[in-house]
Residue, then its C-alpha position, 0 to 999 in steps of 0.5 A: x248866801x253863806x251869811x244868810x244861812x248861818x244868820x239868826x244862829x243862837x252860836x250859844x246853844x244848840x238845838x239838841x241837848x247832846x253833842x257827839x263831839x269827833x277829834x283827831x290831831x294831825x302833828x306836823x314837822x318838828x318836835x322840840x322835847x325841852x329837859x330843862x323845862x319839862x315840856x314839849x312844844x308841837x304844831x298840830x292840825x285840831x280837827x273837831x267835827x259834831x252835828x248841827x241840825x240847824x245848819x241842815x241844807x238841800x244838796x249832796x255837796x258840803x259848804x266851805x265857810x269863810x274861817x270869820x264867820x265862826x264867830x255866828x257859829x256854835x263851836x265846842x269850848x275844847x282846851x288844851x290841859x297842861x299847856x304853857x303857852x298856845x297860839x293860833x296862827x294868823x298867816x296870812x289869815x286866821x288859819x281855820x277851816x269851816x265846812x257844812x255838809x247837808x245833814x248839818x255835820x260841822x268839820x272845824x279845823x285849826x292849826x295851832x302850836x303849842x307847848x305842853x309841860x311833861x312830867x320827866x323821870x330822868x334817873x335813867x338817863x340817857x337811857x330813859x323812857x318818858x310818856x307824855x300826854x296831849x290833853x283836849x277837854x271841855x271847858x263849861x260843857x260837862x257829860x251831859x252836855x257834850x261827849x268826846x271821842x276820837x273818830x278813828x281810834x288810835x289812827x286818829x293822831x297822824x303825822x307821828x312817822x314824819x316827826x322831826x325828833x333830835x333826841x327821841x323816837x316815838x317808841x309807842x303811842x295810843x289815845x284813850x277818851x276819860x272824863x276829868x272830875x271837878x267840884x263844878x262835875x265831870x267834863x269830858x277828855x280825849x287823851x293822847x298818850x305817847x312814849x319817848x325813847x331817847x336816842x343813847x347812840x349820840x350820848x355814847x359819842x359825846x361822853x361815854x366814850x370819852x370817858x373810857x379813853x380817860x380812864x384807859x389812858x389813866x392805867x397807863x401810868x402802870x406800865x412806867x417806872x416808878x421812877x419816872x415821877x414827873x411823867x406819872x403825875x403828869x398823866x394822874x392829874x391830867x385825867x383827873x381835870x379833864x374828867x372834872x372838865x367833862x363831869x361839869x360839862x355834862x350836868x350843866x347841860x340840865x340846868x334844872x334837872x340837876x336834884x336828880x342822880x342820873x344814869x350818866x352821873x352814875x357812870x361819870x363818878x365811876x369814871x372818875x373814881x377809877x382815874x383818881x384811884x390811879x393817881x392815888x396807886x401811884x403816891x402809894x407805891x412811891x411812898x412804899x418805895x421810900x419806906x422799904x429803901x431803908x430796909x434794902x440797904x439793911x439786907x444787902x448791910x447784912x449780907x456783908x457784915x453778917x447783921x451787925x448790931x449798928x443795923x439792927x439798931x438802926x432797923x428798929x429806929x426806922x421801924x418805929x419811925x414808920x409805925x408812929x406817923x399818922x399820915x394817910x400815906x402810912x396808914x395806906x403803907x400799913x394796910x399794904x403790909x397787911x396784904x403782904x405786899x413785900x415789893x413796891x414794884x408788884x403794886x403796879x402789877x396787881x393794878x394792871x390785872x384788878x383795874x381793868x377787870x373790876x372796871x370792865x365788872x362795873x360796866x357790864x352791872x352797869x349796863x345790864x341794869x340800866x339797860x334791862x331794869 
């Protein structure tokens, strides 16, 4: 009986010359947002509805058609805008869904998944926000043809609270209905815009606390003695791989995102800035060490034989040893006498006090900026 309704249908055309053309999505499980693809892949419900006069019957209950028989029904030509790649799921059947109500009202259904590219700012990141779109337009109908809208609104996109997102939470999201402008006319589009907040809590876990302990366990070196060579070094480049180890481990992670300066490598080179500056207080102060030996020795020569003049010589031989070399060990030995550092041991000290506080000034500019701004 259903056959015999819908036969002898011109599926090509209607017979009115407008159609209001109803939509709504229904988003369904998991939500897999790519970063090294820019795109996000979604199973949705596409439910389209508009009139058909033709298809008008006597009764008060509405028909149900076999999915097959859309191919002897006028159906609206929608596509998705910006999508990789779709497929329209065929188990066990074709998954569609025909009903007919008496005024001739069609409600079309299908269950397809499909992945849709994103455009992605990923300076912020891991504390950025990214706006996606799911696009429906008209393939060959124009305005004047066909009109979309969405049938309730922004309720018209369901299933946003069930959504399964590693990374991410729906921060906000709303449709809107515009037109898309081509050289064949304007053709219309139902949108849907929503906005992505990435999760940080897990990116705090996984690199920014590790990265911390590093840099702590780096200022260690300040409270041993200058003396105790091997151990230093030992922790000085000890921190400084496992921060390159942590660094590379971090971009390789985004393959394709790595033209950007993100948030993270920001904070990652501050790090590793801070670890590397350690070593380097280090091979500092032992060189100051070394340099002032000398001088020691002159002072407590002096003290005994009232400065004899073998000293003083010797004094000014060093002296000038010193200011000829042009190591950067001695230029950094230079710089520290323009500060008047007159004790070796009172470098340490200063590191103790300006490191933890100029990195603990760093983080707070950092966070506030990427966080606020």
């Amino acid at each position: 009986w259903t056959e015999c309704c819908v036969q002898g249908l011109d599926k090509f055309g209607t017979t009115v010359s407008f159609v209001m053309l109803e939509g709504e999505i229904v988003l369904k499980d998991s939500f897999p947002v790519s970063l090294t693809s820019f795109d996000y892949t979604a199973t949705i419900f596409l439910r389209q509805r508009w009139t058909d006069e033709r298809l008008c019957f006597d009764g008060n209950k509405s028909l149900s058609l076999d999915g097959r028989l859309v191919e002897m029904l006028w159906v609206p030509d929608t596509f998705i805008v910006d999508s990789k790649k779709s497929f329209l799921h065929d188990v066990t059947v074709e998954n569609r869904l025909i009903r007919i109500y008496p005024n001739g009202t069609v409600l079309y259904a299908i269950r397809i998944t499909t992945t849709v590219s994103c455009s992605m700012d990923l300076t912020k990141y891991p504390m950025d926000k990214q706006t996606c779109t799911l696009q429906l337009e008209s393939w060959g109908y124009n305005i004047n043809d066909v009109m979309f809208y969405w049938t309730r609104g922004n309720d018209s996109v369901r299933g946003l609270d069930t959504l399964q997102l590693a990374q991410y939470t729906v921060e906000d999201h709303f449709t809107s209905v515009t037109e898309a402008v081509y050289e064949t006319g304007r053709y219309p589009k139902l949108v849907f815009h929503f906005e992505l907040k990435r999760n940080i809590l897990y990116f705090i876990l996984e690199t920014y606390v590790p990265s911390i302990l590093l840099v702590v366990l780096s200022w260690v070196s300040f409270w041993i003695s200058q003396s105790s060579v091997p151990a230093r070094i030992c922790i000085g480049v000890t921190t400084v791989l496992t921060m390159t180890t942590l660094m590379m481990g971090a971009r390789t992670s985004l393959p394709n995102a790595n033209c950007f300066i993100k948030a993270i490598d920001v904070y990652l080179g501050i790090c590793f800035s801070f670890i590397f500056g350690a070593l380097l207080e280090y091979a500092v102060t032992h060189f100051c060490t070394l340099c002032s030996a000398p001088d020691n020795t002159d002072k407590t020569d002096s003290n005994k034989s009232k400065q004899s003049s073998i000293d003083r010589k010797r004094e000014r031989n060093q002296h000038r040893v010193c200011s000829s070399a042009m190591s950067v060990m001695k230029r950094l030995f230079c710089i520290f006498d323009c500060f008047h550092v007159k004790n070796p041991y009172h470098i340490d000290n200063y590191a103790r006090f300006s490191f933890p506080l100029s990195f603990i000034i760093i983080n707070v500019l950092y966070w506030v900026y990427y966080l606020y701004f």
